[in-house]
C-alpha positions in Angstrom: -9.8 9.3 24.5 -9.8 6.2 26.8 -6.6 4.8 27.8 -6.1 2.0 30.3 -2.5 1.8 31.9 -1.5 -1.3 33.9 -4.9 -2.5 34.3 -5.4 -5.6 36.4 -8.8 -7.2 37.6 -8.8 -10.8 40.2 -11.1 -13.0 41.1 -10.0 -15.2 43.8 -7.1 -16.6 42.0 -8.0 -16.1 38.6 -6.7 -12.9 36.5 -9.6 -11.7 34.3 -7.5 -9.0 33.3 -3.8 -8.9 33.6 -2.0 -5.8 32.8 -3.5 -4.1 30.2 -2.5 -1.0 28.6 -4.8 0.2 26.2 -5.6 3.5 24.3 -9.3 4.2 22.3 -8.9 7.3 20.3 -12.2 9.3 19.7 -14.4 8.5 16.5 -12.8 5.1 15.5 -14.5 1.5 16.1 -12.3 -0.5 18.3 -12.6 -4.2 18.4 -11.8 -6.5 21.0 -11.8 -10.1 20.1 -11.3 -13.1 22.5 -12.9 -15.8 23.5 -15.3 -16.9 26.0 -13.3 -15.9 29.3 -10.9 -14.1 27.7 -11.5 -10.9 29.8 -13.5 -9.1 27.8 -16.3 -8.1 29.5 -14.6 -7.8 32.7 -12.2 -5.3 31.0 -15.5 -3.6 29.5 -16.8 -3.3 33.0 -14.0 -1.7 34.1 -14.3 0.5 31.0 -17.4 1.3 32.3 -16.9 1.6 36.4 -19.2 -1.6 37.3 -15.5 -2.6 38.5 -12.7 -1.6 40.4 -9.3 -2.2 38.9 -7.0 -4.0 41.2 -4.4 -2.7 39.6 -4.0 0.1 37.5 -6.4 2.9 36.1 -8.5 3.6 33.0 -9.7 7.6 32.3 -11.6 9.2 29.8 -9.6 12.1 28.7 -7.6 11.9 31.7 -10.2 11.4 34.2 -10.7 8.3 36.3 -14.2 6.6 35.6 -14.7 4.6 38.5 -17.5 6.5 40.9 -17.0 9.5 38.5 -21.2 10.4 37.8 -20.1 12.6 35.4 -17.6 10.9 33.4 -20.0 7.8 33.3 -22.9 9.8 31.6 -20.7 10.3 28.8 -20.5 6.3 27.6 -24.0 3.8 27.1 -22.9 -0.1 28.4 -24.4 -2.5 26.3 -24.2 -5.8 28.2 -24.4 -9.4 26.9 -26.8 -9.9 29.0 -29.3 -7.0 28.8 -30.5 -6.1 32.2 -34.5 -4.6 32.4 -36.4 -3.3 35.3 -38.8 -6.1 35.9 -42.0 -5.5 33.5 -40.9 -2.6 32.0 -41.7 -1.9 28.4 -39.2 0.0 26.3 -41.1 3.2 26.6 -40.5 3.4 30.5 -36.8 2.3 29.7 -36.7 5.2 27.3 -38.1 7.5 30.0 -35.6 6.4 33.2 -32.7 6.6 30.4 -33.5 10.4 30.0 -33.5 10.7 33.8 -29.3 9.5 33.4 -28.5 10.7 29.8 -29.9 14.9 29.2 -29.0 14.2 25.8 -31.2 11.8 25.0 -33.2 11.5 22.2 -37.0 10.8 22.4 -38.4 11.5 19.1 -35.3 9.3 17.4 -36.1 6.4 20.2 -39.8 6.6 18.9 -38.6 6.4 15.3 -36.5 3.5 15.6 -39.1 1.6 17.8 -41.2 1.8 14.8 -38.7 0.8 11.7 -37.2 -1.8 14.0 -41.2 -3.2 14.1 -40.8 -3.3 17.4 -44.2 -2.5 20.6 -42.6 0.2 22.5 -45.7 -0.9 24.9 -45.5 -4.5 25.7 -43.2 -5.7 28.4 -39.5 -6.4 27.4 -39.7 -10.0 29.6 -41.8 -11.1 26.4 -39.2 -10.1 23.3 -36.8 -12.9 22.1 -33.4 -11.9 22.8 -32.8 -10.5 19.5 -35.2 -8.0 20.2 -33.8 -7.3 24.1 -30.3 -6.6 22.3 -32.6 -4.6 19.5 -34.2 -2.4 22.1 -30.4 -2.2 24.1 -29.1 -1.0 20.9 -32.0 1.8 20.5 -31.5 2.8 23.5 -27.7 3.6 23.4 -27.7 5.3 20.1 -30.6 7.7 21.2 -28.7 8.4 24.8 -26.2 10.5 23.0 -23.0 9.7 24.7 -19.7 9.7 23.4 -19.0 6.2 23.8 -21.4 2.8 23.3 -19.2 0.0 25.4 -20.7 -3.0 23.1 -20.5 -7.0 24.6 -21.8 -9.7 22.3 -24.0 -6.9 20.5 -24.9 -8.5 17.6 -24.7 -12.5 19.1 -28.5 -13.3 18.7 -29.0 -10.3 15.9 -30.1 -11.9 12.3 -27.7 -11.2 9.4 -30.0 -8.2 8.2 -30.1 -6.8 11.7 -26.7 -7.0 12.0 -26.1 -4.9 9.4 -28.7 -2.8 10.0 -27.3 -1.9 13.7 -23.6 -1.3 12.1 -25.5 0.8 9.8 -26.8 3.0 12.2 -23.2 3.1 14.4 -21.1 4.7 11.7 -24.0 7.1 11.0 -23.7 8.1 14.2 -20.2 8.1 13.8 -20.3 10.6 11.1 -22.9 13.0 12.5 -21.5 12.9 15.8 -18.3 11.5 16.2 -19.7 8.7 18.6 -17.2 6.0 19.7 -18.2 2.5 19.8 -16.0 0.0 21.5 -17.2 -3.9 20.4 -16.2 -6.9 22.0 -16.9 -10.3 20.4 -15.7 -14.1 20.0 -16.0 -13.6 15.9 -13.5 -11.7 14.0 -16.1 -11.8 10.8 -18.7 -10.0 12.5 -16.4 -6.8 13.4 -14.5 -7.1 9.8 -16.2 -4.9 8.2 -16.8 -1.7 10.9 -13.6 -1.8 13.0 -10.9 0.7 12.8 -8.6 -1.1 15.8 -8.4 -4.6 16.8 -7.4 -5.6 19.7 -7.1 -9.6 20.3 -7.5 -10.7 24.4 -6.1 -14.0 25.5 -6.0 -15.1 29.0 -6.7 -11.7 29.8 -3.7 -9.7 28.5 -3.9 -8.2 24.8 -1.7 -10.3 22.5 -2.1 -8.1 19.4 -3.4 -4.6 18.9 -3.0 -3.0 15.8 -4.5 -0.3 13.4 -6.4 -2.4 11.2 -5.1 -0.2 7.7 -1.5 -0.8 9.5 -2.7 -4.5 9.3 -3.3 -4.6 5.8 -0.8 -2.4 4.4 1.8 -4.6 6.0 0.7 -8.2 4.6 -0.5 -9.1 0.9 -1.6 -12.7 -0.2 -0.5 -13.7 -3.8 -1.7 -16.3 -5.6 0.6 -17.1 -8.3 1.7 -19.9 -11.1 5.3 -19.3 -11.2 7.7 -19.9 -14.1 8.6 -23.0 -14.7 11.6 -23.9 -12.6 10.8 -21.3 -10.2 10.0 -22.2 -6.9 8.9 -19.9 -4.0 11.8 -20.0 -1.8 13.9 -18.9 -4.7 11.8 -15.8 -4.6 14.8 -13.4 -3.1 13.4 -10.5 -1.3 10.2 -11.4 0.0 9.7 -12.3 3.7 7.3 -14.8 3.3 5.4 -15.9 5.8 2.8 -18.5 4.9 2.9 -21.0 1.5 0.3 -23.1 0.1 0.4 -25.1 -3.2 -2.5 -26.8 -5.2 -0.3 -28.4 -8.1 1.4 -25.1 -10.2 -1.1 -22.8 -8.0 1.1 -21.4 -5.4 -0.7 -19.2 -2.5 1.8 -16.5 -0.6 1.4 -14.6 2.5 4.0 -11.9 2.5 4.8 -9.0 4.5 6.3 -6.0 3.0 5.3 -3.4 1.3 2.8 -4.0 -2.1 4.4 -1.8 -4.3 8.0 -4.1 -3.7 6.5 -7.3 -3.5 4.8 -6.5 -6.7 8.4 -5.9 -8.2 9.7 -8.8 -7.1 6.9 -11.4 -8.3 7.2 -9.4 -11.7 11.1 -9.8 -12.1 10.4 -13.6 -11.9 8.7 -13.8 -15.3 5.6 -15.9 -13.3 2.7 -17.3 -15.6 -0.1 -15.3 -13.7 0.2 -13.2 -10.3 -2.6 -11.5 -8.4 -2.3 -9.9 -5.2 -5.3 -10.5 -3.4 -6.7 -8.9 -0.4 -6.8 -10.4 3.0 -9.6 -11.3 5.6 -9.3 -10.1 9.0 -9.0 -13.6 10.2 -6.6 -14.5 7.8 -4.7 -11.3 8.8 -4.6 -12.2 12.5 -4.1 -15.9 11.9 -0.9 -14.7 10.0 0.1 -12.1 13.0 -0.8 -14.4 15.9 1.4 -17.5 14.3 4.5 -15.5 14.5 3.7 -14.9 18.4 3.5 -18.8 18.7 -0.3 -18.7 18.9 -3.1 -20.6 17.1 -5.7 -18.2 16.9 -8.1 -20.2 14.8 -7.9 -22.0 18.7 -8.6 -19.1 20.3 -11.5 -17.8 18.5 -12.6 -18.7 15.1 
């Protein structure tokens, strides 16, 4: 388990990072979302040990991380910007990584070189930076940590790739209970693999929530009510968001299903459907309340 506590990163006279606390529980998928200076890579590096908190601490199962060789061969940092020894092809990556990682995984690293379609011989300075973040994301899955510290992992990956890599990361997840910890600027590309979301602004966590918790606790329903009836008479729900498009009325409400449901039903309506919710439209919903415009922020 990571867990951050007070953590607190300057530079000059900006906070990066301004008091986070934080906990990562083993074999989940936790997102961090924010935008560009946010904080999030600087709170990944810290994750990591390329940094030094100012204030605070993070650990790994109680253990600071920070000039701790052993702790840091347990986690793989995949960086936004994928750093290479100068004219190195993958395959000399692939064989300094087994010099850092013992578990790591040579014959899987030749596999995926070769479904990926990718030269494991020709230098890395001539890939496309798809490929780079391709041959980054070989390279931590075959290390065989416990953690994959992801920033901007799949910015620059093709829709097919995308999926492909997410594919591969809760394989992983299954067989080995690996940890990844994603950070991006777009809520749609985590929607879909994450477990925790955590939302960074001006580098302090405005929301962090269990993503099930999330969706259990907000429904949309999109209703023609009776005639006469009108939303606000609707006595019971907290409603937090309504929309109309002539009798079509649209209603975020928080609560729980099986009550809402009861109360939409005892109000004779025309037609009702509870719908499910996007992530965005789930944190636009959360982040209002706070007084924030998140569709500002990030989307």
């Amino acid at each position: 388990m990571i867990e951050t506590k007070n953590l607190t990163k300057r530079f000059g006279d900006i906070v990066a990072v301004d008091h986070i606390d934080a906990v990562i529980k083993d074999g989940s998928v936790f997102g961090l979302i924010g935008t560009n200076g946010a904080g999030k890579s600087t709170f990944l590096r810290m994750l990591c040990g390329v940094l030094r908190p100012d204030e605070g601490q993070v650990t790994i199962d109680g253990r600071e991380i920070f000039e701790n060789i052993q702790v840091k061969s347990r986690f793989f940092y995949i960086s936004d910007d994928q750093y290479f020894f100068g004219n190195a092809t993958p395959k000399e990556m692939m064989q300094f990584y087994r010099t850092v990682y013992p578990e790591f995984h040579k014959e899987r690293f030749h596999k995926l070189m070769k479904s990926f379609d990718l030269d494991e011989n020709r230098k890395i300075n001539t890939f496309s930076k798809g490929m780079r973040k391709q041959v980054s994301v070989i390279c931590g899955v075959c290390a065989g940590t416990d953690y994959l510290f992801c920033d901007e992992t799949f910015d620059g990956l093709d829709p097919v790739m995308r999926q492909t890599v997410k594919s591969i990361f809760v394989g992983d997840m299954e067989e080995r209970n690996l940890t990844p910890i994603i950070a991006s600027h777009n809520l749609r590309e985590l929607e879909d693999i994450c477990d925790h979301v955590g939302l960074l602004h001006k580098g302090g966590i405005l929301l962090s929530r269990e993503l099930d918790d999330l969706k259990l606790n907000i429904h949309k329903i999109q209703c023609v009510l009776a005639p006469g009836v009108e939303p606000e008479g609707l006595t019971g729900l907290e409603i937090v968001k309504t929309e109309k498009r002539g009798s079509l009325c649209t209603l975020t409400v928080r609560g729980n299903r099986e009550e809402i449901q009861s109360v939409i039903e005892e109000s004779h309506p025309v037609f009702a459907e509870i719908i499910p919710l996007s992530l965005e439209e789930i944190f636009i919903s959360e982040t209002e309340v706070a007084g924030y415009d998140i569709k500002k922020l990030v989307l």
